[in-house]
C-alpha positions as a printed Julia matrix, in Angstrom:
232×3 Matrix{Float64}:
 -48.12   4.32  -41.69
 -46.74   7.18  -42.16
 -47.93  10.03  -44.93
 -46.2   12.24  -47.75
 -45.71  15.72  -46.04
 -48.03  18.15  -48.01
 -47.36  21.55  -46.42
 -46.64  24.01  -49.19
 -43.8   26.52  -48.69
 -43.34  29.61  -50.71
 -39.72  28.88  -51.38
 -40.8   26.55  -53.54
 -41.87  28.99  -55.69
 -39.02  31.01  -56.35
 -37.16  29.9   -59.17
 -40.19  30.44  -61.66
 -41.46  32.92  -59.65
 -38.37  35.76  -59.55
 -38.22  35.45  -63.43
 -41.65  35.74  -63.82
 -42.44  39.16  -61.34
 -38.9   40.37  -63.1
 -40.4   39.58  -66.99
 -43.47  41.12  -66.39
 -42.66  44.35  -64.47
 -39.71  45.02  -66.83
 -41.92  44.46  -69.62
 -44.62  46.97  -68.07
 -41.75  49.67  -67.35
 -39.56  49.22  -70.2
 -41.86  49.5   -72.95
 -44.15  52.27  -70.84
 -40.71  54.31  -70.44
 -39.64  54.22  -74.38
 -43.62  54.94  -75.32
 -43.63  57.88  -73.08
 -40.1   59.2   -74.45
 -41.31  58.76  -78.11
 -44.5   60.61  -77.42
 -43.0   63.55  -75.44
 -41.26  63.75  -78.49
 -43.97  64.88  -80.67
 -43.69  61.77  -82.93
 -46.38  60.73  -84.92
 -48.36  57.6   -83.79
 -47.52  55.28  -86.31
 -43.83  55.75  -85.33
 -45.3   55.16  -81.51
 -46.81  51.88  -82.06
 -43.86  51.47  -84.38
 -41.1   51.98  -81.72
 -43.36  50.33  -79.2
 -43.73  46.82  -80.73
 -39.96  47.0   -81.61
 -39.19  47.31  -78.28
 -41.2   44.92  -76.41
 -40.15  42.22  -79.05
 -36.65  43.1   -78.49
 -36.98  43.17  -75.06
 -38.54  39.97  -74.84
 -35.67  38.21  -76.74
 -33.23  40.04  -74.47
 -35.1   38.93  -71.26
 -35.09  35.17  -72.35
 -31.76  35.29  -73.25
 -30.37  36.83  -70.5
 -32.24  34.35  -68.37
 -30.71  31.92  -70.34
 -27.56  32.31  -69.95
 -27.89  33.58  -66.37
 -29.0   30.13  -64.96
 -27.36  27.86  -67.61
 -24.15  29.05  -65.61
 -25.67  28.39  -62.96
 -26.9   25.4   -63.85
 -23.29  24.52  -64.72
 -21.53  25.34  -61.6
 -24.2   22.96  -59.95
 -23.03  20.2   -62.24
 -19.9   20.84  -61.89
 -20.16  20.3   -57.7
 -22.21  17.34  -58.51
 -19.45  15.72  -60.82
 -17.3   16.56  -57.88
 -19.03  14.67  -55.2
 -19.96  11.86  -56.96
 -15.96  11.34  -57.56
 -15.54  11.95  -53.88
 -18.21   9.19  -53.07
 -16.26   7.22  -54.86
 -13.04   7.42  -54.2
 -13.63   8.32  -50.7
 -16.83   6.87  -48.84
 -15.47   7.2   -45.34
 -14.18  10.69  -45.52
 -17.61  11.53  -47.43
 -19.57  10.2   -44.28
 -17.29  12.05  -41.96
 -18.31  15.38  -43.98
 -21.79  14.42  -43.4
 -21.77  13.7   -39.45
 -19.91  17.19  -38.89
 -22.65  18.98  -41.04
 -25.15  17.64  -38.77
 -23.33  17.57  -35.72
 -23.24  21.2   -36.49
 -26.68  21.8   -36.58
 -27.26  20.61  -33.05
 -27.22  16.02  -33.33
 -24.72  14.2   -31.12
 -22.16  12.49  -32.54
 -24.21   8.54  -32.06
 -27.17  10.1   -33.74
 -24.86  11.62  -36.57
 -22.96   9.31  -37.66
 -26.67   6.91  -37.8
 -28.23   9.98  -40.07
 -25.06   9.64  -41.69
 -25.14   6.03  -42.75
 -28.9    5.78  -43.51
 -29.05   8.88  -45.83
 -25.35   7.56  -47.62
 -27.32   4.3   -48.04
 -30.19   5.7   -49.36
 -29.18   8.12  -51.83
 -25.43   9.1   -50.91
 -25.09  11.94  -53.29
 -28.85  13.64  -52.35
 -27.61  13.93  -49.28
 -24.65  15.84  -50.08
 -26.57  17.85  -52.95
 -28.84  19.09  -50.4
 -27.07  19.23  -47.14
 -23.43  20.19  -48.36
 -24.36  22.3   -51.2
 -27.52  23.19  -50.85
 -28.96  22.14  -53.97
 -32.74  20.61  -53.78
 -35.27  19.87  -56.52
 -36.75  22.83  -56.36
 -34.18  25.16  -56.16
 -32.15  23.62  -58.91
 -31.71  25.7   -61.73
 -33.7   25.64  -64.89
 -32.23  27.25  -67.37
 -35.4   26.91  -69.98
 -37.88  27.39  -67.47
 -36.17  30.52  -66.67
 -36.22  31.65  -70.11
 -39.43  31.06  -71.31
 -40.7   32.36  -68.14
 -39.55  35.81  -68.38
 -40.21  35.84  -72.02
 -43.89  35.32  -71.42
 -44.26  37.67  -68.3
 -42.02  40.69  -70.68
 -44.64  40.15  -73.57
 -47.83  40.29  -71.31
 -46.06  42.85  -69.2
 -45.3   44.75  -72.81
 -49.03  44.62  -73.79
 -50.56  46.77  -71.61
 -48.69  49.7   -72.55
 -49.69  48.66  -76.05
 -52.95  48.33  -75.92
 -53.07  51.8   -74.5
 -51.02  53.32  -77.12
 -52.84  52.03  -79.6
 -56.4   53.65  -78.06
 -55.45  56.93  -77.52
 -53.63  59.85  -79.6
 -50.09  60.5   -78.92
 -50.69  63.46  -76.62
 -53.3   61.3   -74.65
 -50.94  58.97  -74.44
 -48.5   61.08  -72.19
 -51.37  60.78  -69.36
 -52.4   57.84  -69.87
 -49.44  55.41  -70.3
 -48.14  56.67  -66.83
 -51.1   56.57  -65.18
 -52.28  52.45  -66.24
 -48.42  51.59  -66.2
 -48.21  53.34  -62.23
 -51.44  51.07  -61.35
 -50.24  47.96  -63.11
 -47.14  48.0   -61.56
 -48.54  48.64  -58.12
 -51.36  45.83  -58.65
 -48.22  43.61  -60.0
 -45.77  44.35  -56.87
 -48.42  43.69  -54.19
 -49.18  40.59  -56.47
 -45.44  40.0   -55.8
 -45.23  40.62  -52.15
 -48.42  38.34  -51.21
 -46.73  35.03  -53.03
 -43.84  35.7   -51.43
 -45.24  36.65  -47.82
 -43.95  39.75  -48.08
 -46.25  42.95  -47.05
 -48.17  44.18  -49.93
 -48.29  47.76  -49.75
 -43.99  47.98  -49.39
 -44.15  46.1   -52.39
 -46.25  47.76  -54.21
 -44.8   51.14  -53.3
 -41.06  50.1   -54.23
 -42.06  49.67  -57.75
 -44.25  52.19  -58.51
 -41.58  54.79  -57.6
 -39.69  53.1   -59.56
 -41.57  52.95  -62.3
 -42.35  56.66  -61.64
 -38.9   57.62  -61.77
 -38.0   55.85  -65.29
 -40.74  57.29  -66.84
 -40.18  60.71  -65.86
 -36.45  60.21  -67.59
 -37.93  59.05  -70.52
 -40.38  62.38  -70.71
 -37.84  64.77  -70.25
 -35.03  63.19  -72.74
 -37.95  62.52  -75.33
 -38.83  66.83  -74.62
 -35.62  67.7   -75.14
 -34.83  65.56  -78.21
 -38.26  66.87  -79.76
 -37.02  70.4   -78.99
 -33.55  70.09  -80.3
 -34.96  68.46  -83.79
 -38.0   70.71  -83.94
């Protein structure tokens, strides 16, 4: 008899995964960066928290939406092929099987054992097999437009909060120390986070965005110094 393969592969993971590592470390940077230009611009801390809050609520609408729409067209072009091959199957069933036996007569079978792949997946489930082996679309690479969404709404808003939470702690002076420093370590924590579900080496990842994330919020001080010093 045989049994269900259960290996676990980290592709699997990287539909929900990109928006969530995206959502959160935008919502981290983002929201860090604007806090840090407000308070290098000598604004009081009301107007902080103020700008703060506005800004991770906008940005979490923007995030969702953008992920929205991004993989709804996906999500549509993938339909779209779908509609297409399922008129091809049937209005064509040979040259459909043909397709099929060169695909994996490509990848290294002989023509016999080809054309018997060929027949048995058709029978099965003819358009599966052209989903995944002519366009390359599996279950769990399909696109999912509300997972998408909600995912990187969620990871923005948590992302958001830690910034937040530190705003709301400490004055607006202690803020331009401290905001870097817990965003820098956040970020760092979140990118090796990152790299290990995706098998990638930590510490790259966890370099690449915190010099990132060093670099935006170093913009962010100097236009929110000059602005201060041009109103003041």
């Amino acid at each position: 008899m045989l049994q269900r393969h259960r290996e676990r592969h980290r592709s699997r993971r990287v539909g929900w995964l990109r928006a969530a590592v995206l959502g959160a470390n935008d919502g981290i940077l983002s929201t860090a960066s604007l806090l840090v230009g407000v308070a290098a611009a000598d604004a009081s801390h009301s107007s902080l928290l103020t700008a703060g809050i506005a800004g991770a609520v906008a940005g979490a609408m923007s995030m969702a939406a953008g992920e929205y729409v991004s993989v709804s067209s996906q999500a549509d072009t993938e339909q779209a092929d779908l509609a297409r091959e399922r008129r091809e199957l049937e209005t064509d069933d040979a040259g459909e099987r043909r397709e099929l036996m060169a695909i994996y007569m490509s990848r290294g079978l002989s023509q016999e054992l080809a054309k018997q792949v060929s027949d048995e997946l058709t029978a099965h489930d003819a358009l599966a097999a052209h989903a995944r082996d002519e366009l390359g679309i599996t279950d769990f690479s399909i696109a999912r437009p509300l997972q998408a969404a909600a995912a990187s709404a969620a990871s923005f808003a948590v992302g958001a909060a830690l910034p937040l939470v530190v705003a709301t702690l400490v004055a607006v002076q202690g803020a331009l120390i401290a905001i870097p420093v817990t965003t820098l370590l956040s970020l760092a924590v979140l990118g090796g986070l990152a790299a290990r579900a995706g098998g990638a080496p930590i510490a790259i990842g966890a370099l690449r965005v915190t010099f990132w994330g060093a670099l935006a919020m170093a913009a962010t001080a100097a236009i929110g110094e000059l602005f201060g010093t041009v109103v003041s």
